[in-house]
C-alpha positions in Angstrom: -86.8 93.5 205.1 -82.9 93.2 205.9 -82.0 96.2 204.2 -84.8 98.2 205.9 -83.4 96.8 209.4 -79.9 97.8 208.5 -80.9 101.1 207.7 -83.7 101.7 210.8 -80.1 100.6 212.9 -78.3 103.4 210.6 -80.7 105.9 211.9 -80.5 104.8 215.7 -77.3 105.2 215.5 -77.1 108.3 213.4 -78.8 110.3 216.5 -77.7 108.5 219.7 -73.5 108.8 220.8 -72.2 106.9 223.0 -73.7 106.9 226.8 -71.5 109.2 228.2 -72.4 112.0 225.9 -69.6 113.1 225.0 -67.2 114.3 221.7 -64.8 117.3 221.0 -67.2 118.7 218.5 -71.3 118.8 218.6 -73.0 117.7 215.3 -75.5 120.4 215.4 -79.5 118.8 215.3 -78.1 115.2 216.2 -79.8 114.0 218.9 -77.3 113.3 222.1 -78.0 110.2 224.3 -76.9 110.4 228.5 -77.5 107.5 230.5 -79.3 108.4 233.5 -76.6 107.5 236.3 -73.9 110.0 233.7 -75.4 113.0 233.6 -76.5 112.5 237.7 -72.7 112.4 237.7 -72.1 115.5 235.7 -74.7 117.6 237.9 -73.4 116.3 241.2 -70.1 117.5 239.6 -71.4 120.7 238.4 -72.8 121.8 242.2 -69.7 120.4 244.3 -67.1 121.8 242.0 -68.9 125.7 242.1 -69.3 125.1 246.4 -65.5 123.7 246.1 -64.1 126.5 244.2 -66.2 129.0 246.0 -64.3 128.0 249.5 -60.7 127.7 247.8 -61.1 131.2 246.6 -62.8 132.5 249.3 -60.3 133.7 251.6 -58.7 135.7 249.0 -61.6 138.0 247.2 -60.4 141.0 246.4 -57.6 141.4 248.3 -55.5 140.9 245.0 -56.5 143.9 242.9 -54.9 144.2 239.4 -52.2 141.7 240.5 -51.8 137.8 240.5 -51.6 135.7 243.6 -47.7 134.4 243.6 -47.6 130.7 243.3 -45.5 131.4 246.2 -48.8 132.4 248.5 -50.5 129.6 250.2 -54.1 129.4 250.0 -55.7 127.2 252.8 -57.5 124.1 252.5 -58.1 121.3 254.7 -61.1 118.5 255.3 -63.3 120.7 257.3 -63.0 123.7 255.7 -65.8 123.8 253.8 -67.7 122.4 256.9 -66.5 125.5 258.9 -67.6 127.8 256.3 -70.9 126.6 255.9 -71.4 127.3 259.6 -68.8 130.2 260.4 -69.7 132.2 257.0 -72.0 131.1 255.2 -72.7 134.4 253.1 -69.2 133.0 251.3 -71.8 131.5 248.8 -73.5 134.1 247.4 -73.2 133.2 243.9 -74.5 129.5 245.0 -77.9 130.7 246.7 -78.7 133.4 244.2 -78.4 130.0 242.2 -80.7 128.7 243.9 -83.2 130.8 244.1 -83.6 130.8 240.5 -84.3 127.0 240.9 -87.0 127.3 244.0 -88.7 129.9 241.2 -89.0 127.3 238.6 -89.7 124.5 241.1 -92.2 126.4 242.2 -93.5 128.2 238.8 -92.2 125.9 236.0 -89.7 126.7 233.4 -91.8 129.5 231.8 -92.1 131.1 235.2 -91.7 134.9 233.7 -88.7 137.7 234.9 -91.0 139.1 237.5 -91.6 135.7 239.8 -87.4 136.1 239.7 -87.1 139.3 240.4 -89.7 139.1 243.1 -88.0 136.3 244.4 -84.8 137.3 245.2 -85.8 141.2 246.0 -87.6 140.1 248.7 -84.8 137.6 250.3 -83.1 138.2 253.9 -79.8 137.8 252.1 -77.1 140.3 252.0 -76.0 141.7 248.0 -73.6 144.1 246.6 -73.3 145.3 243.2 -75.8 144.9 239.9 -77.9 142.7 242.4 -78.3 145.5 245.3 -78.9 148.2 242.8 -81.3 146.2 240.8 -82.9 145.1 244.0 -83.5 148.3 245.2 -84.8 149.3 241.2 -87.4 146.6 241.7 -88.7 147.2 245.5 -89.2 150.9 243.6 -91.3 149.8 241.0 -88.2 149.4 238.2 -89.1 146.2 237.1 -87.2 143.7 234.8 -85.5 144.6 231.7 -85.6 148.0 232.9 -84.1 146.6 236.6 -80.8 146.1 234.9 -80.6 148.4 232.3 -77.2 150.8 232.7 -79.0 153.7 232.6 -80.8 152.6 235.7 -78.1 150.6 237.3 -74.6 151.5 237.4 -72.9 148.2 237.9 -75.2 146.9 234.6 -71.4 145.4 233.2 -70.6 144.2 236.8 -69.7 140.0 237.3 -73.3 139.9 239.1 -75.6 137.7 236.4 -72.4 135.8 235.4 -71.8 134.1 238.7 -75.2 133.0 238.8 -76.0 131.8 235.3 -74.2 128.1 236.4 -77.9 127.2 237.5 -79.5 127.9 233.8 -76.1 125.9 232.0 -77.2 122.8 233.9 -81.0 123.0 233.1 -79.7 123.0 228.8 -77.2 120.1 228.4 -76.5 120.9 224.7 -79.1 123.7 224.4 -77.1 127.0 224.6 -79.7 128.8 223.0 -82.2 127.4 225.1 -79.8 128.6 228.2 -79.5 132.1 225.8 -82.7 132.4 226.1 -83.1 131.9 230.2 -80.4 134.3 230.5 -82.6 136.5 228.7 -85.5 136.2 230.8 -83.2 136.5 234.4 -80.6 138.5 232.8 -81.6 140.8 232.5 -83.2 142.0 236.0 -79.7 142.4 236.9 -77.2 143.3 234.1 -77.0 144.4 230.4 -74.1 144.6 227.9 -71.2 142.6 228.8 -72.6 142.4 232.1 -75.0 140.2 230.7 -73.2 138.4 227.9 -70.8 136.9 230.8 -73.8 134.8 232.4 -75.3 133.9 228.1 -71.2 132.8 227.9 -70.6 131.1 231.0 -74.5 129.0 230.7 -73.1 128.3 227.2 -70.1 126.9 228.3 -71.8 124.6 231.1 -74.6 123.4 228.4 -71.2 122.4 226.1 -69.7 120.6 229.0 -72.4 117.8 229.0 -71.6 116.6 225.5 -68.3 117.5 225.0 -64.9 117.0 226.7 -62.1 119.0 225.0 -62.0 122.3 226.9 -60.6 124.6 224.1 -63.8 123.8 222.1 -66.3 124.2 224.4 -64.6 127.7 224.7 -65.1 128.3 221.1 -68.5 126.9 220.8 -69.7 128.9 224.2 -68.6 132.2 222.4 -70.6 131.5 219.4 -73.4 133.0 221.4 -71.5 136.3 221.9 -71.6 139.1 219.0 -68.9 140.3 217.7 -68.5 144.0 218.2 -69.0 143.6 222.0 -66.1 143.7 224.4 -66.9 140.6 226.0 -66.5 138.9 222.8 -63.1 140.7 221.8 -61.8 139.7 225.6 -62.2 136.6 225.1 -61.1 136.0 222.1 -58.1 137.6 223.1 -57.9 135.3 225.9 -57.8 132.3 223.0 -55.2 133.8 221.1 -53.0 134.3 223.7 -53.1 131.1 225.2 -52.0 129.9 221.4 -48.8 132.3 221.3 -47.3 131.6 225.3 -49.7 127.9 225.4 -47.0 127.4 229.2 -47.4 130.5 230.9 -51.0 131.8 232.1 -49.1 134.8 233.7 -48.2 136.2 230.3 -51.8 135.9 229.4 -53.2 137.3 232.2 -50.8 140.0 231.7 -51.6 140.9 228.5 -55.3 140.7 229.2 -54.7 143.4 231.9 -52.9 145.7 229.7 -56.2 146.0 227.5 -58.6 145.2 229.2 -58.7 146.0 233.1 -59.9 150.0 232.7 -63.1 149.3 234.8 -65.7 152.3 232.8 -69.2 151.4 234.7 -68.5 150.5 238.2 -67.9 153.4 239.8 -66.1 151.9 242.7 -63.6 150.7 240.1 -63.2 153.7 237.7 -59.6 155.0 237.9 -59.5 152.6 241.2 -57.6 149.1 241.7 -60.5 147.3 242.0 -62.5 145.3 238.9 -65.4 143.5 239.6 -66.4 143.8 235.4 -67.6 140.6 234.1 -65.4 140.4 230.7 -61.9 140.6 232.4 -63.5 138.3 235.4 -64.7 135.8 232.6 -61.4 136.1 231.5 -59.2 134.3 234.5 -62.2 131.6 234.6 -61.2 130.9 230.8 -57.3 131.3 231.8 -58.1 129.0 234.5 -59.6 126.1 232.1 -57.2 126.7 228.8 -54.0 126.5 231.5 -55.0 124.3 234.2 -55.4 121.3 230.6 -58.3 119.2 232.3 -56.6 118.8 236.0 -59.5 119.7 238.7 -56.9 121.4 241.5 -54.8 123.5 238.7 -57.8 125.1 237.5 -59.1 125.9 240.3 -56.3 127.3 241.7 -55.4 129.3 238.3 -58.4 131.1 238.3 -58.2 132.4 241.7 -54.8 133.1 241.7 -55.9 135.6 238.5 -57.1 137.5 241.1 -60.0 140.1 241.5 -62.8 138.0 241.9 -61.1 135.2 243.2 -63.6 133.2 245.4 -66.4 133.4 242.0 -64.0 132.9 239.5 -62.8 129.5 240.2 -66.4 128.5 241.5 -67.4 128.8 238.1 -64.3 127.3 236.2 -64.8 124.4 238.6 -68.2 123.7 238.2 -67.7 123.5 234.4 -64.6 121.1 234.7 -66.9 119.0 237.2 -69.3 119.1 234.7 -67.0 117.7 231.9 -65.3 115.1 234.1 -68.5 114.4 236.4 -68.8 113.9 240.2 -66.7 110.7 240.5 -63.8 111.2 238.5 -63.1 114.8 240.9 -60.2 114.3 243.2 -61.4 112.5 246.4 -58.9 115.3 248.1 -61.5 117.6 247.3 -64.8 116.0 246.9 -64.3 114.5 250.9 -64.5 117.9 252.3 -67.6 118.8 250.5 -69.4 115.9 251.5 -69.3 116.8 255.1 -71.4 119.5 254.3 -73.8 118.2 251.3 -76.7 117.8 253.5 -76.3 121.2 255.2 -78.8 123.7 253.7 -76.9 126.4 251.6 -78.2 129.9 253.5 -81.4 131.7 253.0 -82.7 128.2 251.1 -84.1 125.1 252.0 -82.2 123.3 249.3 -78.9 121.0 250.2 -76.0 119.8 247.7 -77.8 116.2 247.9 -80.8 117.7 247.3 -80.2 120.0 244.6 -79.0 117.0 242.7 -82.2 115.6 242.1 -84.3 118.6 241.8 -81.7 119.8 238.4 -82.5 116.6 237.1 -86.0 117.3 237.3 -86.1 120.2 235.7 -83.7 119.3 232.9 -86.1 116.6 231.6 -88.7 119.0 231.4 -86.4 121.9 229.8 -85.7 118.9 227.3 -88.9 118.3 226.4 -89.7 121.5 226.0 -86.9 121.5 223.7 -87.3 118.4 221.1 -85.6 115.7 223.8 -86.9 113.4 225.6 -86.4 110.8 228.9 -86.6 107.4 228.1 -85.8 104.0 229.4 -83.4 105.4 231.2 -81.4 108.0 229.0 -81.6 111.4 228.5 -82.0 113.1 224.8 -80.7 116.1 224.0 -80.9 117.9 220.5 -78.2 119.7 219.9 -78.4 123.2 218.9 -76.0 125.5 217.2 -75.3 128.5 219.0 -76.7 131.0 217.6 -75.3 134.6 218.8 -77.9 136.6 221.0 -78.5 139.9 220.2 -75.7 143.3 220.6 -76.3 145.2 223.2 -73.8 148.3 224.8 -73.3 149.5 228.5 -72.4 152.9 228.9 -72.3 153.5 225.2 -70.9 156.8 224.4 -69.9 158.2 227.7 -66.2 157.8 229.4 -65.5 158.5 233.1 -62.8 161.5 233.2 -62.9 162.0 237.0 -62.9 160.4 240.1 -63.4 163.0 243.4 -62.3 161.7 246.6 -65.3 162.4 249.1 -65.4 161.7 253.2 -67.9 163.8 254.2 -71.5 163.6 255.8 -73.6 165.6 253.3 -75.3 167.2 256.2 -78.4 168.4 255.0 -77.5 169.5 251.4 -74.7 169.5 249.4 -73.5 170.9 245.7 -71.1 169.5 243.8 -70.1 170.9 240.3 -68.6 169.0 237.5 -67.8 169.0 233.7 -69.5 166.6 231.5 -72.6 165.0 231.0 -72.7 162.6 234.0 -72.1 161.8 237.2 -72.3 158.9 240.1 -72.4 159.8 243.7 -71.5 157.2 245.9 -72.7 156.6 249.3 -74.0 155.4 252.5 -76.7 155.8 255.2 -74.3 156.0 258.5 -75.7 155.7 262.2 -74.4 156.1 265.6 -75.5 153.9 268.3 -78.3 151.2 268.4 -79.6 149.8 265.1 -82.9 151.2 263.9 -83.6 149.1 260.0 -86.6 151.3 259.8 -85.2 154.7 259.1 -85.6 155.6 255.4 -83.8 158.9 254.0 -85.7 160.7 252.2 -83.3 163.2 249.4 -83.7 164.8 246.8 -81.7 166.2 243.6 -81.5 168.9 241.8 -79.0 169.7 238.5 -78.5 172.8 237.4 -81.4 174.2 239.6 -83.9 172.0 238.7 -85.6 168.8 240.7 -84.8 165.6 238.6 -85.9 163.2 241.3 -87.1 162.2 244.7 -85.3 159.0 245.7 -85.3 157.1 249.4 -82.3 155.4 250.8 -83.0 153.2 253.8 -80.8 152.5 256.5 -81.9 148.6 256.3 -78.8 146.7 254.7 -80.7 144.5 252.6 -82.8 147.1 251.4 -80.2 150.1 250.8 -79.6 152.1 247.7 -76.3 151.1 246.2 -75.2 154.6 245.0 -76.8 157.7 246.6 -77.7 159.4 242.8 -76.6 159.2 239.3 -77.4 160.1 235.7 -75.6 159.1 232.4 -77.4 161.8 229.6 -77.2 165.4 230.1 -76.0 168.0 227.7 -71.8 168.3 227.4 -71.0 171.1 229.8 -70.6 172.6 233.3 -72.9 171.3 235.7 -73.8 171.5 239.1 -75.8 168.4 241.1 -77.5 169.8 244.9 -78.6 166.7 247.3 -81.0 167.9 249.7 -81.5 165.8 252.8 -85.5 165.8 253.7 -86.0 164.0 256.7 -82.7 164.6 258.7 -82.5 162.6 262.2 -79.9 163.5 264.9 -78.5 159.7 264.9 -78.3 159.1 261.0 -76.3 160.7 258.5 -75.9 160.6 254.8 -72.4 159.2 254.3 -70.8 160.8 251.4 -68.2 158.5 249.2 -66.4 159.3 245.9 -67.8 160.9 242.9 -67.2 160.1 239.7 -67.6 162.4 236.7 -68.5 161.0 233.0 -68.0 162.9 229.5 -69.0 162.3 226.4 -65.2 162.5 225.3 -62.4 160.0 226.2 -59.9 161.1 229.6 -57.3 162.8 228.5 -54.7 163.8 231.8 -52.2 166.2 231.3 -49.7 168.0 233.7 -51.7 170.2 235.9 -48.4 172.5 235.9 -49.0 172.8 232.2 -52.7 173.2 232.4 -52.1 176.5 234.6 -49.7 177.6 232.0 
């Protein structure tokens, strides 16, 4: 009887760490015990470090494009900021709300709730969006509904940071579970990006579902990119990130550097082909990585690494914070910080009818019954988790086999057509609906295209913000050759105009610039 208690102890012990939950490595299939009041902490430290580093970075989105942020450049903070911003600009939090839309849906639905209560969901929001999210908004109020929503072929910012600031939500439903999170990511993904564009929310979910067990930073990296295939550029980004952190392990700005050397040629995006401006989610990934390997645990330094990366710099410490508050949990965060936040906590974030104090308790919620769909279980006060080992999630290439070769300054109105001929096999228009005078947000444009002489589609672009068409027309797979796209304008109106911006021209053959003297010659 003694030797069977000794080894039923043995086997308690085998599957339950320590109460905090955490180690530097996972045992893949043990079973993880939390106690209740320590992963409260971590959550509360997940949400307040994401709306922290949101506001510390906010005042400096892209305004530092391809270039760091000196050390000598202040960056504002004081008690009330993010008081003031919840009130003076609250749109700031974007990547927060789309957050939390995702968790009204499964409050609302379940867990299982399927891609289309998402994509419903936030289609049909009063909030402003930019990017993957517009265009796939647009896709879905057309009838392009989810995988199809985000794939590139449909959406030209597919590869675009979009999903990846707004995967923090799924990483805090899956506290060891990253193929559990894989697997959400698959389902919301999806209606927004594909390729890398995707892989940075399956990575960044990952790394937040690490953070509950584990506390060394370096191998929750490693662990998180387990669920990226190799092959992709996501993975190879990263990784490169890793290994140069191991060869200059004091000086981010050589890392950053060289990431920018290989990695900052924006291909999908067509506001950031040949263009400053990189809003792609592997080199954005990137600086939230730089921020966590460099800034060695400390809350502020991370935070203000990432931003100071640049590019995306309100997002990209958001989500390098939220994992660190994560790790460390609500109460060990700097009081500096965590003071201003609370002035704000009960403050609904915009377009929701969810506050930080009340987010708190509905992820909590929702992560028991994600465990228990998932082998766990609640119980006298703790939280099991089975740990799972990641598993990579499927390859899958943006843009695959097509390279931009031109970028055509256009600042035109198209009137009520327009030709424009190009070499390759495809092409993004970029534009606006424009008016003059009083707003009217019913007006839709109705245009349509033509290449090479023949109609390819019928498309509307409403003036209504929230409702607009991101890009005025593109297409990816035509033959290799000279081509000429016509944009006729159905339903002109004296007050409106079709606002014509840059075109950018796609081949199926790498750039190649030469001397136009020489190409005369």
């Amino acid at each position: 009887m003694k030797i069977r208690i000794f080894e039923a102890c043995l086997f308690i012990l085998s599957i339950c760490s320590c109460s905090s939950g955490t180690v530097s490595r996972p045992e893949y299939g043990k079973t993880v015990k939390i106690a209740k009041e320590v992963l409260l902490d971590k959550i509360k430290g997940g949400w307040a470090g994401q709306t922290i580093g949101c506001t510390y970075g906010g005042p400096t989105e892209f305004k530092y494009k391809g270039g760091i942020i000196s050390s000598g450049t202040p960056i504002i903070w004081y008690d009330d900021y993010c008081k003031d911003i919840f009130e003076q600009d609250p749109g700031l939090y974007d990547d927060v709300y789309m957050d939390l839309t995702f968790i009204q849906v499964m409050r609302e639905h379940g867990i299982d709730a399927d891609a289309v209560k998402y994509a419903e969901a936030f289609a049909g929001a009063d909030y402003k969006l930019w990017h993957a999210n517009q265009a796939s908004r647009y896709n879905i109020l057309h009838g392009i509904m989810p995988p199809a929503s985000g794939y590139w072929k449909n959406n030209p910012h597919a590869d675009d940071i979009d999903f990846q600031i707004e995967s923090d939500a799924i990483g805090m439903l899956c506290p060891g579970m990253p193929n559990t999170a894989a697997g959400f990511a698959d389902r919301i993904g999806h209606i927004f990006n594909y390729g890398d564009g995707w892989y940075g929310g399956v990575f960044m979910a990952s790394m937040y579902s690490f953070a509950f067990i584990m506390d060394d930073i370096p191998s929750i990296i490693d662990e998180a990119l387990k669920t990226i295939p190799r092959g992709s550029g996501f993975h190879s980004c990263i990784a490169d990130v890793i290994k140069y952190w191991k060869a200059y392990p004091e000086d981010w700005t050589r890392c950053w550097l060289e990431i920018q050397k290989r990695y900052s040629d924006e291909k999908g995006c067509p506001e950031g082909v040949f263009n400053g401006f990189d809003i792609d989610a592997k080199i954005n990934a990137a600086y939230c990585v730089i921020g966590l390997l460099y800034g060695k645990g400390d809350f502020f330094k991370t935070m203000d690494i990432a931003t100071r990366c640049g590019e995306d710099s309100d997002c990209n410490p958001a989500t390098a914070a939220g994992i660190l508050g994560v790790i460390k949990g609500y109460d060990a965060l700097p009081r500096y910080w965590t003071k201003g936040v609370e002035k704000c906590s009960d403050i609904m974030f915009p377009y929701t009818d969810i506050s930080l104090n009340s987010v708190y308790g509905i992820n909590m919620k929702l992560l028991a019954d994600v465990l228990k769909s998932n082998g766990g279980r609640v119980e006298d006060g703790y939280y099991y988790t089975v740990v799972q080992k990641p598993e990579p999630v499927r390859l899958e290439q943006s843009f695959e086999g097509v390279y931009p070769v031109e970028r055509r300054v256009n600042k035109f109105d198209l009137g009520t057509e327009k030709s424009f001929e190009f070499d390759g096999c495809g092409v993004v228009l970029m534009g606006m609906i424009r008016k003059d005078g009083k707003d009217d947000s019913d007006y839709v444009a109705r245009l349509s295209a033509y290449i090479d002489g023949e109609k390819v589609e019928d498309f509307d672009m409403p003036y209504d913000y929230i409702k607009r068409k991101y890009d005025i027309f593109y297409k990816y797979d035509l033959e290799e050759g000279h081509h000429e796209l016509v944009i006729k304008w159905l339903n002109p109106q004296r007050a409106y105009a079709v606002q014509c911006k840059d075109l950018v021209v796609y081949s199926r053959h790498p750039a190649r610039h030469i001397n136009p003297y020489e190409k005369e010659k």
